[in-house]
N, C-alpha and C positions, 0 to 999 in steps of 0.2 A: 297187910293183907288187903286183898279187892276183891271185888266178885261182879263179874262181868259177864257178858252170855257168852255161853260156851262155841267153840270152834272145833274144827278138823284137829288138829293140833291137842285137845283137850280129850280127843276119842279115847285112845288107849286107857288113861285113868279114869275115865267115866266106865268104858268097859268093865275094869276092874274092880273096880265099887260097886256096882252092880252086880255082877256077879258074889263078891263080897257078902255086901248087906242085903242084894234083893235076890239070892240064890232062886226063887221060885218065878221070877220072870219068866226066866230063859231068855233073856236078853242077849245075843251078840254083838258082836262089834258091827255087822252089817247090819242088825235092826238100829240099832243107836243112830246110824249113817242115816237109815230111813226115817227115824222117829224124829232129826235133826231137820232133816228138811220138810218136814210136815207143816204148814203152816199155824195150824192149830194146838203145836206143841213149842215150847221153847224149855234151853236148856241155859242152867247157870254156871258156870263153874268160880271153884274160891280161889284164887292163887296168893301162895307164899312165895317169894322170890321166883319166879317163876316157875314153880312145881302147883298142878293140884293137888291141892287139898282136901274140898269136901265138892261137891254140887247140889242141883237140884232141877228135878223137871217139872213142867207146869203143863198141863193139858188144856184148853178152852174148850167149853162148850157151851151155846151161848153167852147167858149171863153167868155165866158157874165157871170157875177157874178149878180145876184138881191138882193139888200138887200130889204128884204122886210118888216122887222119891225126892228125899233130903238126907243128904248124906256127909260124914265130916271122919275123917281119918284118927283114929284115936288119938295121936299124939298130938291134934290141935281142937281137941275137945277142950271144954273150957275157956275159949279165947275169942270167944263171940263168931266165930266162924260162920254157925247154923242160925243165928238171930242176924246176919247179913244177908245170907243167902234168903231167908226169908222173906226180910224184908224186899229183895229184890224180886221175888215172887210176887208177894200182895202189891210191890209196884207197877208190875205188869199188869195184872190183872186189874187194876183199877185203870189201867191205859185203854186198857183192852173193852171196857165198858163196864166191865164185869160186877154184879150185883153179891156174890157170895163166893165162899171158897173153900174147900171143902178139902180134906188130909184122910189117911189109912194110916194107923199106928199099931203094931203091936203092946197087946194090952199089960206084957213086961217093961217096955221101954219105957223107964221112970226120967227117964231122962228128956226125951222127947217130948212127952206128957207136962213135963215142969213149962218146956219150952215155948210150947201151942198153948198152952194156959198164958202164958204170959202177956200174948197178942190176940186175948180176949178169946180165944175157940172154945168150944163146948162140945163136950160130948153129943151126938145129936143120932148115935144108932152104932149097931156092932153089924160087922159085916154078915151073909150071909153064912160064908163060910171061911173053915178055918186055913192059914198058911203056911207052911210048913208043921203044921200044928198047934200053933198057935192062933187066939181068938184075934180078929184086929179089930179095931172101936174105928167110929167115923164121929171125925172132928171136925165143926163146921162156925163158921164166921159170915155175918153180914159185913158188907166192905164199903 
């Protein structure tokens, strides 16, 4: 497995993971295109023989990085996929200048939560409002 920044090539399974896990985007496959070439945004993808697997997007702004989707295909859960992908994230973002970085979790996702815990995040605020009904917490790291 690798995880490398995402391309043209990686669209359609980013599309669909998103849509997937972040149903309340509303993300298309043309915003991805735009959100790709945004300079202030970069995208990871994981690949397994070459299929995607999981990704992950990072937003900049100033010193603050947001990763705002992390995302891993169930059946390669457990295999270090999302602590790659991560870690390629707080890479950026430490290139990038960046002094903190900050994540959105729904406050079920035990899984997630084990995950950001591990790489020092703290709880640091719940969001204002809920998404798809559910509460999301804001996890945050000095870098």
């Amino acid at each position: 497995m690798r995880v490398i920044r995402a391309t043209r090539k990686h669209l359609y399974s980013i599309t669909a993971m998103t849509r997937h896990f972040f149903p309340y985007t509303g993300f298309t496959f043309s915003t991805i295109i735009e959100r790709m070439a945004d300079k202030s945004i970069l995208y990871f993808a994981a690949e397994e023989n070459g299929h995607t697997v999981g990704f992950a997007d990072v937003e900049f702004h100033g010193k603050q990085a947001k990763i705002l989707g992390l995302a891993v295909l169930q059946e390669f859960r457990g295999m270090e996929v999302g602590t790659a992908l991560l870690k390629k994230c707080l890479a950026a973002a430490k290139r990038r200048g960046c002094s903190r970085a900050v994540m959105f979790v729904a406050e079920d996702n035990d899984a997630a939560h084990s995950l950001y815990s591990k790489f020092g995040f703290k709880k640091s605020g719940v969001l204002h409002r809920k998404l798809w009904d559910k509460k999301v917490l804001v996890y945050g790291r000095d870098l």
